[in-house]
C-alpha positions in Angstrom: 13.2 -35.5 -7.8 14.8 -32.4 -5.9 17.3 -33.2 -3.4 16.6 -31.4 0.2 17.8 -30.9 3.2 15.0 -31.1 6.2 15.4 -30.0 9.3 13.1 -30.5 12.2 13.4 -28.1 15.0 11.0 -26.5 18.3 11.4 -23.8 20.2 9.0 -23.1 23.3 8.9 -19.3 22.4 9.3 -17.9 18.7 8.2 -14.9 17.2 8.3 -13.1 13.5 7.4 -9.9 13.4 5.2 -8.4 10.5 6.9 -6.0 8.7 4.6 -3.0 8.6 3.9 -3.5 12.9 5.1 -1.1 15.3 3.4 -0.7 18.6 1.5 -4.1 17.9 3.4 -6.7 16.6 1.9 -9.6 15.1 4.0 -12.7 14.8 3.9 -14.9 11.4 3.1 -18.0 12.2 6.5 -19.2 10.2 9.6 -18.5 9.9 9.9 -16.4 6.3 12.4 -17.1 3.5 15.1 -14.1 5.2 14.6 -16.0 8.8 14.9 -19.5 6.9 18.4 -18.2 5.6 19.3 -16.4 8.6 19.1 -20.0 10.6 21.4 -21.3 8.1 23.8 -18.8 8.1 24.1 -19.0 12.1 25.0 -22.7 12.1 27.5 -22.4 9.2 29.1 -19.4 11.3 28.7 -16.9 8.4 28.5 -13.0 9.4 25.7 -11.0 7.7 28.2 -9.6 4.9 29.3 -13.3 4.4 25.9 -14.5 4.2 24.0 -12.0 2.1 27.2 -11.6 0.1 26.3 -11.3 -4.2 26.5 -14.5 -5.8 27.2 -16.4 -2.2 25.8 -18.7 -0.1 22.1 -17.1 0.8 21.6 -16.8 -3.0 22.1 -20.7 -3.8 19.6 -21.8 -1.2 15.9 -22.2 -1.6 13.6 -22.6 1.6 10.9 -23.6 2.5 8.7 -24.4 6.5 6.0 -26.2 7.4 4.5 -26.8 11.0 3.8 -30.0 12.3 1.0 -29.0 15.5 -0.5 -25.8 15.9 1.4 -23.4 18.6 -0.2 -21.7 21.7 -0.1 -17.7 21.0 0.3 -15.3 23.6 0.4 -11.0 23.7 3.8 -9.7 25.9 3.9 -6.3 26.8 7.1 -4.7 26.5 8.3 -0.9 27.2 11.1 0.8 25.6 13.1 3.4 27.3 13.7 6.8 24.8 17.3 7.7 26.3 18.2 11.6 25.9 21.3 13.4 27.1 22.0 10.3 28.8 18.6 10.3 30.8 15.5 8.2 30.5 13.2 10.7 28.8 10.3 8.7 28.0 9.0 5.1 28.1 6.8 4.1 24.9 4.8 0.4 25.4 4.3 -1.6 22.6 2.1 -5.2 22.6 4.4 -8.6 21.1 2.3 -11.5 19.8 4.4 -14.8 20.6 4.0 -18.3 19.2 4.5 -21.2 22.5 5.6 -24.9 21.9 6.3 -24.3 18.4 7.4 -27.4 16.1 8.3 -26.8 12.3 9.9 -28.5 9.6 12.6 -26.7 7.9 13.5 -27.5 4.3 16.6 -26.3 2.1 17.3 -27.1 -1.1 20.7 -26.5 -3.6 24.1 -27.4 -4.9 24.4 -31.2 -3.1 27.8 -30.0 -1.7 25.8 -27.2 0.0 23.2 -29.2 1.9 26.3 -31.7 2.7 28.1 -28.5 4.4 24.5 -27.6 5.6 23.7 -30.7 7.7 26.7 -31.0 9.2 26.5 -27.5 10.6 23.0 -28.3 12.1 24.6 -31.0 13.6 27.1 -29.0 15.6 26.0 -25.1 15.1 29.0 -22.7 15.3 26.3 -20.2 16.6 22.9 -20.9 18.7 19.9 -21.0 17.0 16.6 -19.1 16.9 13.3 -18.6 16.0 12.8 -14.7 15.8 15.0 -12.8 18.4 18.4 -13.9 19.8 16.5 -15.0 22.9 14.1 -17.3 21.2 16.5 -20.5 21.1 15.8 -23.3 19.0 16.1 -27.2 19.5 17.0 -29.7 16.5 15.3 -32.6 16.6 15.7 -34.7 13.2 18.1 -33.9 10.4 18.0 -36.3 7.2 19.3 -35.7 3.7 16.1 -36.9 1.3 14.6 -36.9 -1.9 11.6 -34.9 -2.3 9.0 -35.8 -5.4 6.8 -33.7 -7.6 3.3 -34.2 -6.2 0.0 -32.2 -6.3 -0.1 -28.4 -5.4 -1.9 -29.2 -2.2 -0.7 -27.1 0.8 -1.5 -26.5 4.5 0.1 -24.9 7.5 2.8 -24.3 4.7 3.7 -21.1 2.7 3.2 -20.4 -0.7 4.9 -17.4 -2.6 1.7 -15.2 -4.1 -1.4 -13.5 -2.7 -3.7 -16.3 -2.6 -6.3 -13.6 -2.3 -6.0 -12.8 -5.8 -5.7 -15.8 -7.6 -8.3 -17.1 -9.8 -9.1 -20.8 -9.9 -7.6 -21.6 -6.3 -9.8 -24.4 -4.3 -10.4 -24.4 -0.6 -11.1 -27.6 1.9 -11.4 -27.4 5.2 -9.6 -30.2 6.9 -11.8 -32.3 9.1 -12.5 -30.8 12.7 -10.8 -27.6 11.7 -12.3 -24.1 12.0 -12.1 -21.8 9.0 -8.8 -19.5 9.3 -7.9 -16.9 6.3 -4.6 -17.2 5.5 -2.2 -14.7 6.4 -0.3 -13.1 3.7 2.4 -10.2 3.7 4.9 -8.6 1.3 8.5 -9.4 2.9 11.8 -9.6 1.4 13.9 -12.5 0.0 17.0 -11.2 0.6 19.5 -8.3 2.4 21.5 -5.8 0.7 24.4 -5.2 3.5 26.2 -1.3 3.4 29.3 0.0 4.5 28.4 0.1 7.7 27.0 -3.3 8.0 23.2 -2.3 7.9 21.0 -4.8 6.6 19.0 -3.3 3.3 15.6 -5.7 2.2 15.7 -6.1 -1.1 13.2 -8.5 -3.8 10.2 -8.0 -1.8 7.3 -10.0 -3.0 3.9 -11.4 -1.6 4.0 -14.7 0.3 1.0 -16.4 1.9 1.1 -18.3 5.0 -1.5 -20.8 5.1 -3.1 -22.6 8.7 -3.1 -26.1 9.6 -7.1 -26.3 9.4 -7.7 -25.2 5.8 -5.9 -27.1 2.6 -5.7 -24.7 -0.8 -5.1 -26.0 -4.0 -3.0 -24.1 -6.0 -2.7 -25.3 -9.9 -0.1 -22.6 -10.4 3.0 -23.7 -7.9 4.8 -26.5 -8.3 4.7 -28.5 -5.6 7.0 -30.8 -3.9 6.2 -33.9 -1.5 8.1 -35.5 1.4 6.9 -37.2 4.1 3.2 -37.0 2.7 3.6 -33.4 2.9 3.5 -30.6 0.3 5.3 -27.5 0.2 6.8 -24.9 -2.1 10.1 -22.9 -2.4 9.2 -19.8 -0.6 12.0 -17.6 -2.9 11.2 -19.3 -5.8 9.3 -17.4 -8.4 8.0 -18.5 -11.4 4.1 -17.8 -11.0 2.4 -15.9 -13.7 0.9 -12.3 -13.2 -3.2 -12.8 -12.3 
């Protein structure tokens, strides 16, 4: 049994940009393991050096999302002013993918007297919460304190931390009424280095694959944990083998 902290929250707007995007940029269709701790640290009212501090509190958690309904997706156009000598010299447009009526399941797991602290700072934030940018406010609807099982490594509109594109021996089923959709899958980090002058630094970047709602992959290499009749992995918890 692992002991977890879930956390179901919507938004009617989020976005998470794809790392390598400039003038395009694609949203994930979760929220990854940085974003995941990022949430946490807002509600506990921990500043970035705080929260990506060696040894402290983003370290002890592990994280993981699922989404319950598939969002609506959108393309925003955006211009940003180039400001020289105090002027407007230029205006460069850039193309924002956004996710509408999003609805996800958050899940934390650690030290019991973390998630304790945890849930009742999602209970009454010290900061707002989002989903992407400052703007992109988040609601909580459920909180609960559970136990979460070993079940079978079964996964949908989940993430899973490899490239599922270059296992061997991973099984495909495509849930019923669903149309096929590859799974997205990026290198991101897992955590943030934080310098003197409080600039945030990725650090432990490794592959993470974020699967749809329509398709369900078996994956004999994760371990897999249920709750709720759901599956899911840790997201910054690597143990999986080299292909």
């Amino acid at each position: 049994m692992e002991r977890i902290l879930a956390v179901t929250v919507r938004a009617p707007v989020a976005s998470f940009r794809r790392p390598i995007d400039h003038n395009y940029q694609r949203t994930l269709p979760l929220p990854p393991p940085t974003t995941l701790i990022g949430i946490a640290g807002a509600a506990l009212g921990l500043s970035d050096r705080e929260l990506w501090a060696p040894g402290g509190f983003a370290r002890q958690l592990k994280v993981s999302a699922w989404m319950e309904a598939e969002p609506g997706r959108a393309r925003d156009m955006w211009t940003v002013l180039k400001i020289k000598g105090g002027r407007i010299a230029g205006r460069s447009p850039y193309f924002r993918e956004l996710l509408f009526y999003t609805r996800y399941v958050l899940i934390y797991g650690g030290p019991e007297e973390i998630l304790t602290r945890l849930e009742q700072a999602f209970r009454d934030p010290a900061y707002p919460l989002s989903l992407g940018r400052e703007d992109e406010l988040a609601e909580v609807e459920e909180i609960a304190l559970a136990e979460a099982e070993l079940g079978p490594p079964r996964f949908y509109g989940t993430a899973v931390p490899l490239d599922v594109r270059q296992r061997p021996g991973i099984r495909l089923t495509l849930r019923p009424g669903a149309v096929f959709e590859p799974p997205v899958v990026e290198r991101l980090p897992l955590a943030f280095e934080i310098d003197a002058r409080g600039i945030r630094h990725p650090t432990d970047p490794i592959p993470i694959s974020f699967l749809p709602l329509g398709v369900e992959l078996e994956v004999p290499e994760i371990r897999a944990w249920r709750w709720k009749d759901r599956h899911f992995a840790w997201m910054n918890e690597v143990k999986i083998p080299p292909p």
